[in-house]
mmCIF file of the N, C-alpha and C atoms, coordinates in Angstrom:
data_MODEL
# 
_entry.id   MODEL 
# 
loop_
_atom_site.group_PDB 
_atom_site.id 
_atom_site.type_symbol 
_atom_site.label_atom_id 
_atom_site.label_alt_id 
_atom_site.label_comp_id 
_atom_site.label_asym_id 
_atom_site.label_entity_id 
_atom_site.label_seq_id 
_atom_site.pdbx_PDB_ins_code 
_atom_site.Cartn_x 
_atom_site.Cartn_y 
_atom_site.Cartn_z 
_atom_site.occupancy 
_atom_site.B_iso_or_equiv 
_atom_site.pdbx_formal_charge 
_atom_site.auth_seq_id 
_atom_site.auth_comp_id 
_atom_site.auth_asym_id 
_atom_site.auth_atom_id 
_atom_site.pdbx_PDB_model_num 
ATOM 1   N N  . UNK A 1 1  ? -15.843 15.311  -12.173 1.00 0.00 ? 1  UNK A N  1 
ATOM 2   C CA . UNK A 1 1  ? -16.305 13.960  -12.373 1.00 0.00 ? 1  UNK A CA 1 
ATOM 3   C C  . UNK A 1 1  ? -16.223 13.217  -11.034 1.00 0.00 ? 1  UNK A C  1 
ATOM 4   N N  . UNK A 1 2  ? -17.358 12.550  -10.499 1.00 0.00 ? 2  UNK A N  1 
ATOM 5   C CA . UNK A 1 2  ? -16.925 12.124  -9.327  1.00 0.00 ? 2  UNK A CA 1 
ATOM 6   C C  . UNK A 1 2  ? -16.879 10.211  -9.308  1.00 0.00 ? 2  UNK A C  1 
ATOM 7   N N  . UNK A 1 3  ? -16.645 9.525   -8.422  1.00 0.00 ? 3  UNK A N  1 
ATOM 8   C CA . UNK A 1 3  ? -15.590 8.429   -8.785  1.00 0.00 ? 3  UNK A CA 1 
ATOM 9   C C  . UNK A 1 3  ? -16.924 7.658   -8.441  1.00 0.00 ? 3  UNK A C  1 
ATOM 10  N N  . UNK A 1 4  ? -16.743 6.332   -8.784  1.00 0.00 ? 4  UNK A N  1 
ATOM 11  C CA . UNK A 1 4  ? -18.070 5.311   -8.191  1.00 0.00 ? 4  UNK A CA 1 
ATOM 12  C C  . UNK A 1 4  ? -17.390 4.875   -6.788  1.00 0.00 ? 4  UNK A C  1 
ATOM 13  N N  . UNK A 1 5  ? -18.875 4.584   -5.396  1.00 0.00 ? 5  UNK A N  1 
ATOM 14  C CA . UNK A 1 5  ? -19.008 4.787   -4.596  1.00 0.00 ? 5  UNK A CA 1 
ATOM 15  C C  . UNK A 1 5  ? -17.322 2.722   -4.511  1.00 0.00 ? 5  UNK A C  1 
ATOM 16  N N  . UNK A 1 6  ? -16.970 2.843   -3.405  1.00 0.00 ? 6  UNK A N  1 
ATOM 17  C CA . UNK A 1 6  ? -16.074 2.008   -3.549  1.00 0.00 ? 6  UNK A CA 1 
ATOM 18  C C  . UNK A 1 6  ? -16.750 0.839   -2.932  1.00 0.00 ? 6  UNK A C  1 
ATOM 19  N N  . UNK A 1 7  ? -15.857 -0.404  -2.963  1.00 0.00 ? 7  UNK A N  1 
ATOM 20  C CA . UNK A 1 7  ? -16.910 -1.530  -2.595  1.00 0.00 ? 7  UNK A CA 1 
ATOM 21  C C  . UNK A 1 7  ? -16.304 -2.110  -1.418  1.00 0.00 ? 7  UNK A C  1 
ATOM 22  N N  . UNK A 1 8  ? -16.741 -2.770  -0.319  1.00 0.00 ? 8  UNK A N  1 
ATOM 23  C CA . UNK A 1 8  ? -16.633 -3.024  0.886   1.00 0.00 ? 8  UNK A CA 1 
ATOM 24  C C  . UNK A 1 8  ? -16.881 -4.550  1.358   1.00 0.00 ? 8  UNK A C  1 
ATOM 25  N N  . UNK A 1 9  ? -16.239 -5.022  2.010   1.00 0.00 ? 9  UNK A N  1 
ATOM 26  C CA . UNK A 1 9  ? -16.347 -6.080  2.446   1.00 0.00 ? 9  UNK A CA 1 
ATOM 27  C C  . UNK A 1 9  ? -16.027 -6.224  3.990   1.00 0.00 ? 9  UNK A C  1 
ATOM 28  N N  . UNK A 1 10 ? -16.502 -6.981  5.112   1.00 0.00 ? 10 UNK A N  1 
ATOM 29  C CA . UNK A 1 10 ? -15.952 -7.246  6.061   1.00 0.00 ? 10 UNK A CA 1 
ATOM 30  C C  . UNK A 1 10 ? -15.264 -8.751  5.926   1.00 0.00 ? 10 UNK A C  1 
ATOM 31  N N  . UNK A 1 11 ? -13.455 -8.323  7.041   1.00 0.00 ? 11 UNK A N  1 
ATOM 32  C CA . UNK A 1 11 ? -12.408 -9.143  6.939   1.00 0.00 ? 11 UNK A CA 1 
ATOM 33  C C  . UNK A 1 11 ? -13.134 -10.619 7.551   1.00 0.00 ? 11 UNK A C  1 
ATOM 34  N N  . UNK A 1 12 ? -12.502 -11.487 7.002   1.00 0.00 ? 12 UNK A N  1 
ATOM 35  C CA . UNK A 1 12 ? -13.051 -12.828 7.597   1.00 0.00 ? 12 UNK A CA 1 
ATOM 36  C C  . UNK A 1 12 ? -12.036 -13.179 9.186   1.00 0.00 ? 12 UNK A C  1 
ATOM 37  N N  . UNK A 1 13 ? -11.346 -12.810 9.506   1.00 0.00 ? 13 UNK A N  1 
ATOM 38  C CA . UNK A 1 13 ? -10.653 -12.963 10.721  1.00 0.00 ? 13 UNK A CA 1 
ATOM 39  C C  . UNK A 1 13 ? -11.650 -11.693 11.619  1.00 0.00 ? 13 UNK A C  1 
ATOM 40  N N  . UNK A 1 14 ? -11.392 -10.922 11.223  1.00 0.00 ? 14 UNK A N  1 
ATOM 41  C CA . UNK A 1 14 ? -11.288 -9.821  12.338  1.00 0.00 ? 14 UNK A CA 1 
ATOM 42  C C  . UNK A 1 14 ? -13.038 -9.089  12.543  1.00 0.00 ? 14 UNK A C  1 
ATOM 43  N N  . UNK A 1 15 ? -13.146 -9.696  11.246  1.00 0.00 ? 15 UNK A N  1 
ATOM 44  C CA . UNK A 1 15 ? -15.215 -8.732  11.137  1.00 0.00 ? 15 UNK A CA 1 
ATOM 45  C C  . UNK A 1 15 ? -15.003 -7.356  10.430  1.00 0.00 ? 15 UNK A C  1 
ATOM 46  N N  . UNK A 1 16 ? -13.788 -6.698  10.730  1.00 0.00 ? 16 UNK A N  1 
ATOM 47  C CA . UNK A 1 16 ? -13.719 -5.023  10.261  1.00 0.00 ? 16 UNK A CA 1 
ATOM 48  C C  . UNK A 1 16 ? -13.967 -4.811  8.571   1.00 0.00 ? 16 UNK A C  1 
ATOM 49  N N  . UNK A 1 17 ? -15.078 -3.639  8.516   1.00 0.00 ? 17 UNK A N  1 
ATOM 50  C CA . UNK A 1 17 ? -15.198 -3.600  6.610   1.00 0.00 ? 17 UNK A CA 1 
ATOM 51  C C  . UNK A 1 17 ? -13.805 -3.040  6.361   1.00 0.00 ? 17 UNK A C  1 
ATOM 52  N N  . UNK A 1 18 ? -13.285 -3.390  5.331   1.00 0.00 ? 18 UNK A N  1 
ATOM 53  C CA . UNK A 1 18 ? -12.215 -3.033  4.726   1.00 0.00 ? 18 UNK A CA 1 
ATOM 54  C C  . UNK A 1 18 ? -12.744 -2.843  2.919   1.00 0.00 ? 18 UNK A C  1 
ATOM 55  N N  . UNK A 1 19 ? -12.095 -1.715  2.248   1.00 0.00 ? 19 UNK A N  1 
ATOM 56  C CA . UNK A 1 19 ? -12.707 -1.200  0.903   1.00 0.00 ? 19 UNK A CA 1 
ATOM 57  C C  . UNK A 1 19 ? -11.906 -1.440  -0.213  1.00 0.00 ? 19 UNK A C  1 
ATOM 58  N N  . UNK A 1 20 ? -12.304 -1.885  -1.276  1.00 0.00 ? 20 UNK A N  1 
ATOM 59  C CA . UNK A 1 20 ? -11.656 -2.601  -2.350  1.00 0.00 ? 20 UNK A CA 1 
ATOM 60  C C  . UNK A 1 20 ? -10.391 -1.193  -2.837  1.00 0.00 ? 20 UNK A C  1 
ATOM 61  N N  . UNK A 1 21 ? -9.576  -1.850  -3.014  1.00 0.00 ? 21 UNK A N  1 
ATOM 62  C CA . UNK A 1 21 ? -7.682  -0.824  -3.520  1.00 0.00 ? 21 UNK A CA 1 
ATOM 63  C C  . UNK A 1 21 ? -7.507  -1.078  -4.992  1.00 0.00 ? 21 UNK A C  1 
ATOM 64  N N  . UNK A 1 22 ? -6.924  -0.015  -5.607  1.00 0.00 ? 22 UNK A N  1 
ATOM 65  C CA . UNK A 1 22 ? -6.618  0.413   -6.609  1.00 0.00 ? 22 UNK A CA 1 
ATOM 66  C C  . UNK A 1 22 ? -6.038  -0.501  -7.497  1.00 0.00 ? 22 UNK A C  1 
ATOM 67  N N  . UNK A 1 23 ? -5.143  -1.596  -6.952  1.00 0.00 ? 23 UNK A N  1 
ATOM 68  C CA . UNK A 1 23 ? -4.278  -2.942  -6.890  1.00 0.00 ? 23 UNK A CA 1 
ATOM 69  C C  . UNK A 1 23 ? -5.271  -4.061  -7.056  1.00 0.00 ? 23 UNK A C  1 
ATOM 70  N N  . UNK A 1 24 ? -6.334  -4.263  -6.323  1.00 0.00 ? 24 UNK A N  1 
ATOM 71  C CA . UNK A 1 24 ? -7.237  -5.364  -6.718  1.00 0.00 ? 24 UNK A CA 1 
ATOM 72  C C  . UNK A 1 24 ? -7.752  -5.039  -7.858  1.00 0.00 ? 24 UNK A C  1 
ATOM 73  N N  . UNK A 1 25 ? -8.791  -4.275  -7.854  1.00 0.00 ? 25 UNK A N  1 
ATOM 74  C CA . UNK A 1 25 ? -9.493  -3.704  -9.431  1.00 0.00 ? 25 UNK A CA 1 
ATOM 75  C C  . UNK A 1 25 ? -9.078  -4.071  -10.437 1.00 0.00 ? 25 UNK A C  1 
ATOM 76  N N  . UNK A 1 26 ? -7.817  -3.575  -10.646 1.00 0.00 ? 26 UNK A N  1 
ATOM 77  C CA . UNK A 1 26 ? -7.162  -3.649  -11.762 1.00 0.00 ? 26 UNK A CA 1 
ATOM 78  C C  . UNK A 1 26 ? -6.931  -5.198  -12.308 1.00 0.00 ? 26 UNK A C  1 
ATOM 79  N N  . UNK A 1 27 ? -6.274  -5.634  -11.110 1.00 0.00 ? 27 UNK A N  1 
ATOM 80  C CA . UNK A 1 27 ? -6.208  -7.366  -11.254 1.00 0.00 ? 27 UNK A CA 1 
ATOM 81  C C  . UNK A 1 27 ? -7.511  -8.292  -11.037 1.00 0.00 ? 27 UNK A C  1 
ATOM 82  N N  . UNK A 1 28 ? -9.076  -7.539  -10.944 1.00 0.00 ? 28 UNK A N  1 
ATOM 83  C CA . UNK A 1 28 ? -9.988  -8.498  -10.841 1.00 0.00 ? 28 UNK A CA 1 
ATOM 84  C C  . UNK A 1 28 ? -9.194  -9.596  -9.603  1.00 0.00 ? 28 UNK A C  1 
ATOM 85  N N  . UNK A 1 29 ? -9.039  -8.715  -8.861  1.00 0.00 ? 29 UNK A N  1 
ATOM 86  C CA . UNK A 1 29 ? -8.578  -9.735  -7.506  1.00 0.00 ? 29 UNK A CA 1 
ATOM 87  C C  . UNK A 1 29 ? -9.535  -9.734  -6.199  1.00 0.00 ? 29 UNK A C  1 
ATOM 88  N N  . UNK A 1 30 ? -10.572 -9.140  -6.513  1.00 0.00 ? 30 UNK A N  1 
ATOM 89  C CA . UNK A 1 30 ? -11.344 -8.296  -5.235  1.00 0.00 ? 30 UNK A CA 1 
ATOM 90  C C  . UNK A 1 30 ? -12.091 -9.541  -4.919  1.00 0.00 ? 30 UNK A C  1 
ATOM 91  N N  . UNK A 1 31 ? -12.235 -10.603 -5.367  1.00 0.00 ? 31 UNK A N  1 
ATOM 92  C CA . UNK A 1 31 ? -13.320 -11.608 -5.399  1.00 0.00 ? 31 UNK A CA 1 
ATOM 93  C C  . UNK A 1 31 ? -12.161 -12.881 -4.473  1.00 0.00 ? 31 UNK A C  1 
ATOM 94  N N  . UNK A 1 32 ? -11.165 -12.605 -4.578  1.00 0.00 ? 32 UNK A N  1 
ATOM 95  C CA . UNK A 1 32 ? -9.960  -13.182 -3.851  1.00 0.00 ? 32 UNK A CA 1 
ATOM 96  C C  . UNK A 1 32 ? -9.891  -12.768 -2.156  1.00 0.00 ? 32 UNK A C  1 
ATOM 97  N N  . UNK A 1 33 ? -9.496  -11.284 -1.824  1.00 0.00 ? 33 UNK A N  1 
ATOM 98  C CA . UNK A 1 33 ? -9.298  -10.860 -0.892  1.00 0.00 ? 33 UNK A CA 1 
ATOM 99  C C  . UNK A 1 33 ? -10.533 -11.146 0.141   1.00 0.00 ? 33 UNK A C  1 
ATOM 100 N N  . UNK A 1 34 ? -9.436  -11.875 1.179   1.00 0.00 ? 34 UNK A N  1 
ATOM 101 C CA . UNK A 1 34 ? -10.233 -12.413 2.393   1.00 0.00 ? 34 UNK A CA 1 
ATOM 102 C C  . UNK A 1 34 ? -10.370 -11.270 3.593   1.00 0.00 ? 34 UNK A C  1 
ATOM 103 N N  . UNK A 1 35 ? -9.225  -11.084 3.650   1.00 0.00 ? 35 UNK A N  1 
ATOM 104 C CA . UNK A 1 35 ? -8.670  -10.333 5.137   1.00 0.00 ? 35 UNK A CA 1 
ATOM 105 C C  . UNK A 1 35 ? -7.746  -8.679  5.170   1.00 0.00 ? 35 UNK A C  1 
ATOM 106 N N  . UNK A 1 36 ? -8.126  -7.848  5.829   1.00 0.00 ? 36 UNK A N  1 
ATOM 107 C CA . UNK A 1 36 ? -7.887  -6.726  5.553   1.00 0.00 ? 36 UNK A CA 1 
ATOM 108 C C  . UNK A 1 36 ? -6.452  -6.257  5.735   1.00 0.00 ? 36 UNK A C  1 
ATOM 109 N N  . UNK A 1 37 ? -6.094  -7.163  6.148   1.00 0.00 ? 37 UNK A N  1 
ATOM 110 C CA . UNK A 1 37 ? -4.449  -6.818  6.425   1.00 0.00 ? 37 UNK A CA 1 
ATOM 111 C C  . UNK A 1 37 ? -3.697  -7.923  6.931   1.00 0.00 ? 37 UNK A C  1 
ATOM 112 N N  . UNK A 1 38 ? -2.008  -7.797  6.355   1.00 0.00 ? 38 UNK A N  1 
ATOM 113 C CA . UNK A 1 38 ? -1.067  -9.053  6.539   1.00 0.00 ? 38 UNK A CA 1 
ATOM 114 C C  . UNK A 1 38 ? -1.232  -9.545  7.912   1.00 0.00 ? 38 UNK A C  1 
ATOM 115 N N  . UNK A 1 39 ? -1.411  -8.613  8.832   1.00 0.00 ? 39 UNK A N  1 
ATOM 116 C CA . UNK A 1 39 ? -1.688  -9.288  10.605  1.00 0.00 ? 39 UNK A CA 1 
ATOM 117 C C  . UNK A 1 39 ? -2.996  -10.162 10.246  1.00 0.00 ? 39 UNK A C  1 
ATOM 118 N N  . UNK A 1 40 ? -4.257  -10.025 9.930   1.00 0.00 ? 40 UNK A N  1 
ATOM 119 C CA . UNK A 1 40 ? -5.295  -11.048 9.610   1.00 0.00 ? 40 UNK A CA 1 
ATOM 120 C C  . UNK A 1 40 ? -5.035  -12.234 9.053   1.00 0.00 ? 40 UNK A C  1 
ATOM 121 N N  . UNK A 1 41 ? -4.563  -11.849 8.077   1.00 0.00 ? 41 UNK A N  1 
ATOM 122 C CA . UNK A 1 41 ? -3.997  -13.038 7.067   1.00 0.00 ? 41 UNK A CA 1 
ATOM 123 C C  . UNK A 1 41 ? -3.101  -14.002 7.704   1.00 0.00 ? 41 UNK A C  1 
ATOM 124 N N  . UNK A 1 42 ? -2.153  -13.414 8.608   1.00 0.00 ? 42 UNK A N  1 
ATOM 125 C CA . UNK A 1 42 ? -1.290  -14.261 9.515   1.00 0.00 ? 42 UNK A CA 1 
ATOM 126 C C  . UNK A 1 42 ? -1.854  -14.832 10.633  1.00 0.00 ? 42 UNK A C  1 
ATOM 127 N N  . UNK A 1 43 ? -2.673  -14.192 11.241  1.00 0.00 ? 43 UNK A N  1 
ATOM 128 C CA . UNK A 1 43 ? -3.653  -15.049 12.365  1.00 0.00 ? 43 UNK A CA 1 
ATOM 129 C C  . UNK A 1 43 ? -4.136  -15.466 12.031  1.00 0.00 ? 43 UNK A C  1 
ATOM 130 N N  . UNK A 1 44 ? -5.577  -15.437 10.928  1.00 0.00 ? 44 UNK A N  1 
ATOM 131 C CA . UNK A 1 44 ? -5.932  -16.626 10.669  1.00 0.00 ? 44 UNK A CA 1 
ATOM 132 C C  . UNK A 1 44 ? -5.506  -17.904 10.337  1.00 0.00 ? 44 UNK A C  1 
ATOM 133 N N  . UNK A 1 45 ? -4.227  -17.351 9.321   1.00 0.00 ? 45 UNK A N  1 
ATOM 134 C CA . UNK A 1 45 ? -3.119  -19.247 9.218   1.00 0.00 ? 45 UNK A CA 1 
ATOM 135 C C  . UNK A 1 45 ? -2.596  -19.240 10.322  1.00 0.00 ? 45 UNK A C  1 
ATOM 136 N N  . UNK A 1 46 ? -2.455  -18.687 11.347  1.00 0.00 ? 46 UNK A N  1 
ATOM 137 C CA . UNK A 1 46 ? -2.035  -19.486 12.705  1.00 0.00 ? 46 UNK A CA 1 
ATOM 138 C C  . UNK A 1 46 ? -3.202  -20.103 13.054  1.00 0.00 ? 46 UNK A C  1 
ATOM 139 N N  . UNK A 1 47 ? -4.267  -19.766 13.733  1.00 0.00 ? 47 UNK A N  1 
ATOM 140 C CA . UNK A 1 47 ? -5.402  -20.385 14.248  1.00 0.00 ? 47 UNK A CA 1 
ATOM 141 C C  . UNK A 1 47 ? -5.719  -21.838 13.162  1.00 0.00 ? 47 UNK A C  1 
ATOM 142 N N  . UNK A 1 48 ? -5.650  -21.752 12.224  1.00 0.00 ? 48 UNK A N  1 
ATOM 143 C CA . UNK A 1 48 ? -5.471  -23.074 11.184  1.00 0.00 ? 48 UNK A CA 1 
ATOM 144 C C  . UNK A 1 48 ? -5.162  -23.879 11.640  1.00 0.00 ? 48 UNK A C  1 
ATOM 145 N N  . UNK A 1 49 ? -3.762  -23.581 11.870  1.00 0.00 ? 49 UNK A N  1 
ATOM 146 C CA . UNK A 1 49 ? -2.836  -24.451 12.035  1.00 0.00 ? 49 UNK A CA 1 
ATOM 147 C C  . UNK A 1 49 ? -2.731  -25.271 13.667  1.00 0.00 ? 49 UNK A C  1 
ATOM 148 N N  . UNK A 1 50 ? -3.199  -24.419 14.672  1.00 0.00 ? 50 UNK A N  1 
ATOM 149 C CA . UNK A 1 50 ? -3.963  -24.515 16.065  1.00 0.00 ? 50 UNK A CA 1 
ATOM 150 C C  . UNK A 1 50 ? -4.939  -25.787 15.913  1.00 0.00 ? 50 UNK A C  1 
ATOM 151 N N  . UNK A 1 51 ? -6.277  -25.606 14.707  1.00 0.00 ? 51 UNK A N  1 
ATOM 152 C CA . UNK A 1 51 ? -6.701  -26.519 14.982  1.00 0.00 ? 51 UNK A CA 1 
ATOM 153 C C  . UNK A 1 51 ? -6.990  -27.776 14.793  1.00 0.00 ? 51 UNK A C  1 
# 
């Protein structure tokens, strides 16, 4: 059985596609996730806060 193709987004800090996790799905959280990783997530609220 093979799996459906996964879904992709590029990070809003950084530009890089990053692919929806096993953890969002489940929680209908995928429509949430901004940024591909806690370093993104943390620079962008720094730069926030910068301006």
């Amino acid at each position: 059985m093979s799996r459906p193709p996964l879904r992709e987004k590029p990070c809003a800090f950084c530009g890089r596609p990053f692919s929806d996790r096993k953890r969002w799905n489940g929680r209908d959280q995928w429509d949430d996730v901004k940024y591909c990783s806690r370093g993104c997530r943390a620079k962008a609220a720094a730069a926030r806060r910068r301006s």
